[in-house]
PLY file of the C-alpha trace (Angstrom):
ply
format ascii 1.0
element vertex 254
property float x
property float y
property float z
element edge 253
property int vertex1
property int vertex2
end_header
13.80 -0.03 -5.26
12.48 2.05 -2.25
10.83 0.15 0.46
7.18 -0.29 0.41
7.23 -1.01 4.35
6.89 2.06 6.47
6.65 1.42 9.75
3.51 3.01 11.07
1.01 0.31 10.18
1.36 -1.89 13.29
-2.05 -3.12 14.21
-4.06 -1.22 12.14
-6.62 -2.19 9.81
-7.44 -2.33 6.29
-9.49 -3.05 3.57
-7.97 -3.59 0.10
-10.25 -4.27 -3.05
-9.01 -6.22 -6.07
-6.56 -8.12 -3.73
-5.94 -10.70 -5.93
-3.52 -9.55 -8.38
-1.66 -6.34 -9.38
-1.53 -3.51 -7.14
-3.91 -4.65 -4.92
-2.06 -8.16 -3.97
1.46 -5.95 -3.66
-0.52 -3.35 -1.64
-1.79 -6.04 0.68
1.34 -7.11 1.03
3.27 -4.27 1.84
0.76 -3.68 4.69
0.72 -7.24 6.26
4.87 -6.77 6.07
4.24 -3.28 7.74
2.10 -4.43 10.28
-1.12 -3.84 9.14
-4.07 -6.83 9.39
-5.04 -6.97 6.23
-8.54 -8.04 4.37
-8.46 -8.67 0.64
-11.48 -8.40 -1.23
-12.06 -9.60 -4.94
-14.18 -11.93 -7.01
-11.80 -14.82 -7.87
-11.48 -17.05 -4.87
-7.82 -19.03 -5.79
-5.97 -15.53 -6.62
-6.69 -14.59 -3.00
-5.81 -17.35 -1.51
-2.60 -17.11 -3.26
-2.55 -13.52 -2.09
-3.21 -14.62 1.29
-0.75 -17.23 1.89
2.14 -14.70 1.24
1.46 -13.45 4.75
-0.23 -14.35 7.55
-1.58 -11.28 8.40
-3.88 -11.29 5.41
-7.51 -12.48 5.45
-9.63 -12.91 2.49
-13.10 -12.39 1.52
-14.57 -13.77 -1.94
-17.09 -11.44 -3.41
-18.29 -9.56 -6.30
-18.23 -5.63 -4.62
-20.82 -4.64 -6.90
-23.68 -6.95 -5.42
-26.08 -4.55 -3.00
-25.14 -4.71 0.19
-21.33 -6.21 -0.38
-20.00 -2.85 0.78
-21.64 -3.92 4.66
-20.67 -7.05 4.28
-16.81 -6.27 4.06
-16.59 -3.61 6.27
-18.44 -5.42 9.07
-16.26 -8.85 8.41
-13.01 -6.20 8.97
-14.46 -4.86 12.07
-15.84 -8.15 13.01
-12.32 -9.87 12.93
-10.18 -6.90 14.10
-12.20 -4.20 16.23
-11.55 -1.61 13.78
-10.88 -0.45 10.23
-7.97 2.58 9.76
-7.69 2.09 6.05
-10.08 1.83 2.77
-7.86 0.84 -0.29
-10.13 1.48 -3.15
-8.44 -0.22 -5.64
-10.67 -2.51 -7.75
-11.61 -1.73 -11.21
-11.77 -2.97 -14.81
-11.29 -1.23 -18.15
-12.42 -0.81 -21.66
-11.78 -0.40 -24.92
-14.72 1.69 -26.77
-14.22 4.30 -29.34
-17.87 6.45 -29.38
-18.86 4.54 -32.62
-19.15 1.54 -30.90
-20.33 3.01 -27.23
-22.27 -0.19 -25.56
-24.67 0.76 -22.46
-23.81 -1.89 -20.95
-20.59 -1.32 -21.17
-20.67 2.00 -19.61
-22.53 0.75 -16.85
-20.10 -1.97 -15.70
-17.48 0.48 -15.64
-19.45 2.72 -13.31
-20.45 0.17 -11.66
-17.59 -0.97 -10.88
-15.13 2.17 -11.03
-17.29 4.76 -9.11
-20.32 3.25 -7.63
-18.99 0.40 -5.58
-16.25 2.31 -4.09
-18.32 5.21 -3.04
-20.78 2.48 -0.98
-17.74 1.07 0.72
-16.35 4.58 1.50
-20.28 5.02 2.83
-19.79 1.95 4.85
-16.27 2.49 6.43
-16.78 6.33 7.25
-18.25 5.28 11.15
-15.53 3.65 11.58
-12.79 5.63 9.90
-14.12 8.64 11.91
-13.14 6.42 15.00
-9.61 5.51 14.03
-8.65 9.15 11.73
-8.26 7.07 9.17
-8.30 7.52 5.47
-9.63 6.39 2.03
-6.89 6.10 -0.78
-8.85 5.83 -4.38
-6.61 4.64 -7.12
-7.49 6.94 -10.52
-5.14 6.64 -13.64
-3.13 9.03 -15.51
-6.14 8.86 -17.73
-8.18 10.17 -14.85
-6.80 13.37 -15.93
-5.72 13.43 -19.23
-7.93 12.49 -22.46
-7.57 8.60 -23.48
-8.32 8.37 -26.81
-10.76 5.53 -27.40
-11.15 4.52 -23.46
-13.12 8.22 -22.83
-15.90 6.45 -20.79
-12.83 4.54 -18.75
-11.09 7.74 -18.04
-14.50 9.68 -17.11
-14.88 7.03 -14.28
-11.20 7.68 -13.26
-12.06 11.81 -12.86
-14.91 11.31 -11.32
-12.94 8.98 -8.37
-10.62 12.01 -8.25
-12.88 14.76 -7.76
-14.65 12.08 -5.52
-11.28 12.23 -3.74
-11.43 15.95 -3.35
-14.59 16.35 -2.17
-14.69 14.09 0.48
-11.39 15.13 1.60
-12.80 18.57 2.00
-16.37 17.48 3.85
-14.38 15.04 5.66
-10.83 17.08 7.19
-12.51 18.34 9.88
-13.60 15.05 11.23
-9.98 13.71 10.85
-10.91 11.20 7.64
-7.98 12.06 5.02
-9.15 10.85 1.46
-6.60 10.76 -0.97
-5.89 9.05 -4.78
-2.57 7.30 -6.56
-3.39 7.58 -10.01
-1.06 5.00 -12.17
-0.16 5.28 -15.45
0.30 1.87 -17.64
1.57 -1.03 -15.33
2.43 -4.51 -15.17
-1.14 -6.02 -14.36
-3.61 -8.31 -15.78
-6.48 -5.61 -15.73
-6.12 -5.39 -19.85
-6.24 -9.29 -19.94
-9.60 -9.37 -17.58
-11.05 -6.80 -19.60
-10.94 -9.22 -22.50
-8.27 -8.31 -24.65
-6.15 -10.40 -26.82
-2.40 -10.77 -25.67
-1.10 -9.44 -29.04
-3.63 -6.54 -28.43
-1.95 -6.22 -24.81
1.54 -6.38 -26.03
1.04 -3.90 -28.55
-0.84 -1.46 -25.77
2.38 -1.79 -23.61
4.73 -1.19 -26.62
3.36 1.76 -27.56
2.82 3.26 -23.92
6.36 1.91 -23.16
7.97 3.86 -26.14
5.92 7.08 -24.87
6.89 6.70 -20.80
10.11 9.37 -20.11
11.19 6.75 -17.71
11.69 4.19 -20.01
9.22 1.24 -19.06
5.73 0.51 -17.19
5.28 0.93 -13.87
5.63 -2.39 -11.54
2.47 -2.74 -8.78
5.35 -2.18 -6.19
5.55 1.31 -7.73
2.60 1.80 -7.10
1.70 0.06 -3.36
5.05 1.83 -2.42
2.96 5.32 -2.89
-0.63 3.93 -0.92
1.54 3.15 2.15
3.31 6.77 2.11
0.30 8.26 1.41
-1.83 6.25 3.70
0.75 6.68 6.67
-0.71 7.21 10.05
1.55 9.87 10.27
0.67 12.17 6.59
-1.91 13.83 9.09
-1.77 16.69 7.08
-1.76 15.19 3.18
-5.37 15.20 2.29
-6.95 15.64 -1.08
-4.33 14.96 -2.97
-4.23 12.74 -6.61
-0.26 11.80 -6.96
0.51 10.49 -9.95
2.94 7.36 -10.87
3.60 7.17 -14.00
7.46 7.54 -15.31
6.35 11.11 -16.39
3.73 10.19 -18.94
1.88 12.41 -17.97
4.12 15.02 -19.41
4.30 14.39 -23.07
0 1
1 2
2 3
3 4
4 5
5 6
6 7
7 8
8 9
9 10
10 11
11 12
12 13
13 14
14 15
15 16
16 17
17 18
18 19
19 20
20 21
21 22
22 23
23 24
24 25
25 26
26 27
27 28
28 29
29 30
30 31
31 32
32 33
33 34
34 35
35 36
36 37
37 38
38 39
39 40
40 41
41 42
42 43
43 44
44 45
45 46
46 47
47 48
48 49
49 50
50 51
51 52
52 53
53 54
54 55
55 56
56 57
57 58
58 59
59 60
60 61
61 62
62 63
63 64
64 65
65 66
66 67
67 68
68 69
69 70
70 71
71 72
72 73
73 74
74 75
75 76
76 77
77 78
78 79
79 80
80 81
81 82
82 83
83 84
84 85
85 86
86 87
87 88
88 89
89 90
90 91
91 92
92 93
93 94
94 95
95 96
96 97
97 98
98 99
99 100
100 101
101 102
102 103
103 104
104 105
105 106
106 107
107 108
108 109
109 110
110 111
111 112
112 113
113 114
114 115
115 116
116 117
117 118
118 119
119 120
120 121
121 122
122 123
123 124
124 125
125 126
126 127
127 128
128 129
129 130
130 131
131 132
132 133
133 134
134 135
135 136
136 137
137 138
138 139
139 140
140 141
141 142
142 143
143 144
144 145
145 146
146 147
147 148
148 149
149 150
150 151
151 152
152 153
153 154
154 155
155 156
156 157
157 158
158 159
159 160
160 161
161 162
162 163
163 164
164 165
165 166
166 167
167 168
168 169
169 170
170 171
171 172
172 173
173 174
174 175
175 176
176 177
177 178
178 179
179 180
180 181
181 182
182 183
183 184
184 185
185 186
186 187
187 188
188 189
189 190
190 191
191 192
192 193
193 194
194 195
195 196
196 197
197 198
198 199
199 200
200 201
201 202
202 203
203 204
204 205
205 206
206 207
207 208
208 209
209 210
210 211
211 212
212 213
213 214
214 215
215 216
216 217
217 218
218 219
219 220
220 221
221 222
222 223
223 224
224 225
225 226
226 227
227 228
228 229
229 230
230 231
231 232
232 233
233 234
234 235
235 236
236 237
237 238
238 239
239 240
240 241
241 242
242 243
243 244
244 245
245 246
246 247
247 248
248 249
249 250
250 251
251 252
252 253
């Protein structure tokens, strides 16, 4: 497998969400191995420690993203500890299952919550400092942030709207030297079915049937995926903005 260390992270800064499993504990990874001093944000205290004590340039902050004012809160404890922030990995999120028949408000408002609003407020909160540093925002979308999901429509509306979120700021935000850009994944190895509250045989079959559709041949692994945020967050892509790459064996293409 490719490396997921380039080499340009030494002593910057960044914020990962959803640190504590998946894609967001291999991204925070990669970027403590790079160099980078890393802050890991989630809700479940014990999966960040765990994420934490893989490297020891990881710190970790326990908190629910969604809460008003969280997005100050972690952006001042990064600045706080470091001096600076060069980095906003957006990368929290849940999912749902929901045909239209059984469409739940509240439902559709967690996702939002949690999918669009939350990381727009931390983007709001780390732009001072991002301006500072030309740094850059990567969103993570889906494959199903561009392509219809049959029975998850109100999951894949929130991925869209994080990539046209991407494209928008990365237009009212190139001239100030903030790059925003997305990695939108296609069905991977994480628990974000299991958190969403679906059975394991429900899981397994999910997989199975995306597996069996995937020109590659099997799901993505969350180094796939934190192997992309590093390229595309690299100090040195000064000229890679606004862009939604997608990592998904090809899925996309059937």
């Amino acid at each position: 497998m490719p490396s997921t260390t380039p080499l340009n992270f030494a002593d910057r800064v960044a914020i990962v969400t959803g640190a504590g499993s998946g894609i967001g504990r291999a991204t925070s990874m990669a970027l403590a191995e790079s160099g980078a001093h890393v802050l890991g944000v989630g809700r479940r205290k014990d999966p960040l420690e765990e994420t934490a004590r893989a490297h020891t340039n990881i710190a970790i902050l326990p908190l629910d993203i969604c809460e008003e004012g969280a997005a100050d809160t972690v952006v001042a404890a990064a600045v706080e500890r470091w001096g600076r922030l060069d980095l906003l990995v957006n990368n929290a999120g849940t999912t749902a299952v929901m045909p239209l028949a059984e469409t739940d408000r509240a439902v559709i408002t967690r996702l939002f919550a949690l999918n669009v609003t939350a990381p727009s407020m931390l983007a709001h909160a780390a732009l001072p400092h991002l301006r500072d540093s030309s740094g850059s925002i990567v969103n993570i979308s889906s494959t199903y942030g561009h392509r219809p999901m049959a029975g998850g429509a109100h999951y894949a509306a929130t991925k869209s709207a994080m990539e046209q979120l991407t494209r928008s700021w990365a237009l009212e935000l190139a001239s100030e030297g903030v790059r925003v850009n997305a990695i939108a994944p296609g069905p991977t190895e994480t628990d974000v079915l299991a958190a969403a509250g679906l059975a394991q045989d429900t899981i397994d079959e999910m997989f199975t049937y995306e597996r069996d559709r995937i020109p590659t041949g099997r799901l993505g692994n969350p180094k796939d995926v934190a192997n992309w945020i590093l390229r595309i967050a690299d100090p040195l892509s000064t000229h890679v903005t606004g862009q939604v790459l997608t990592i998904d064996g090809g899925l996309e293409l059937v």
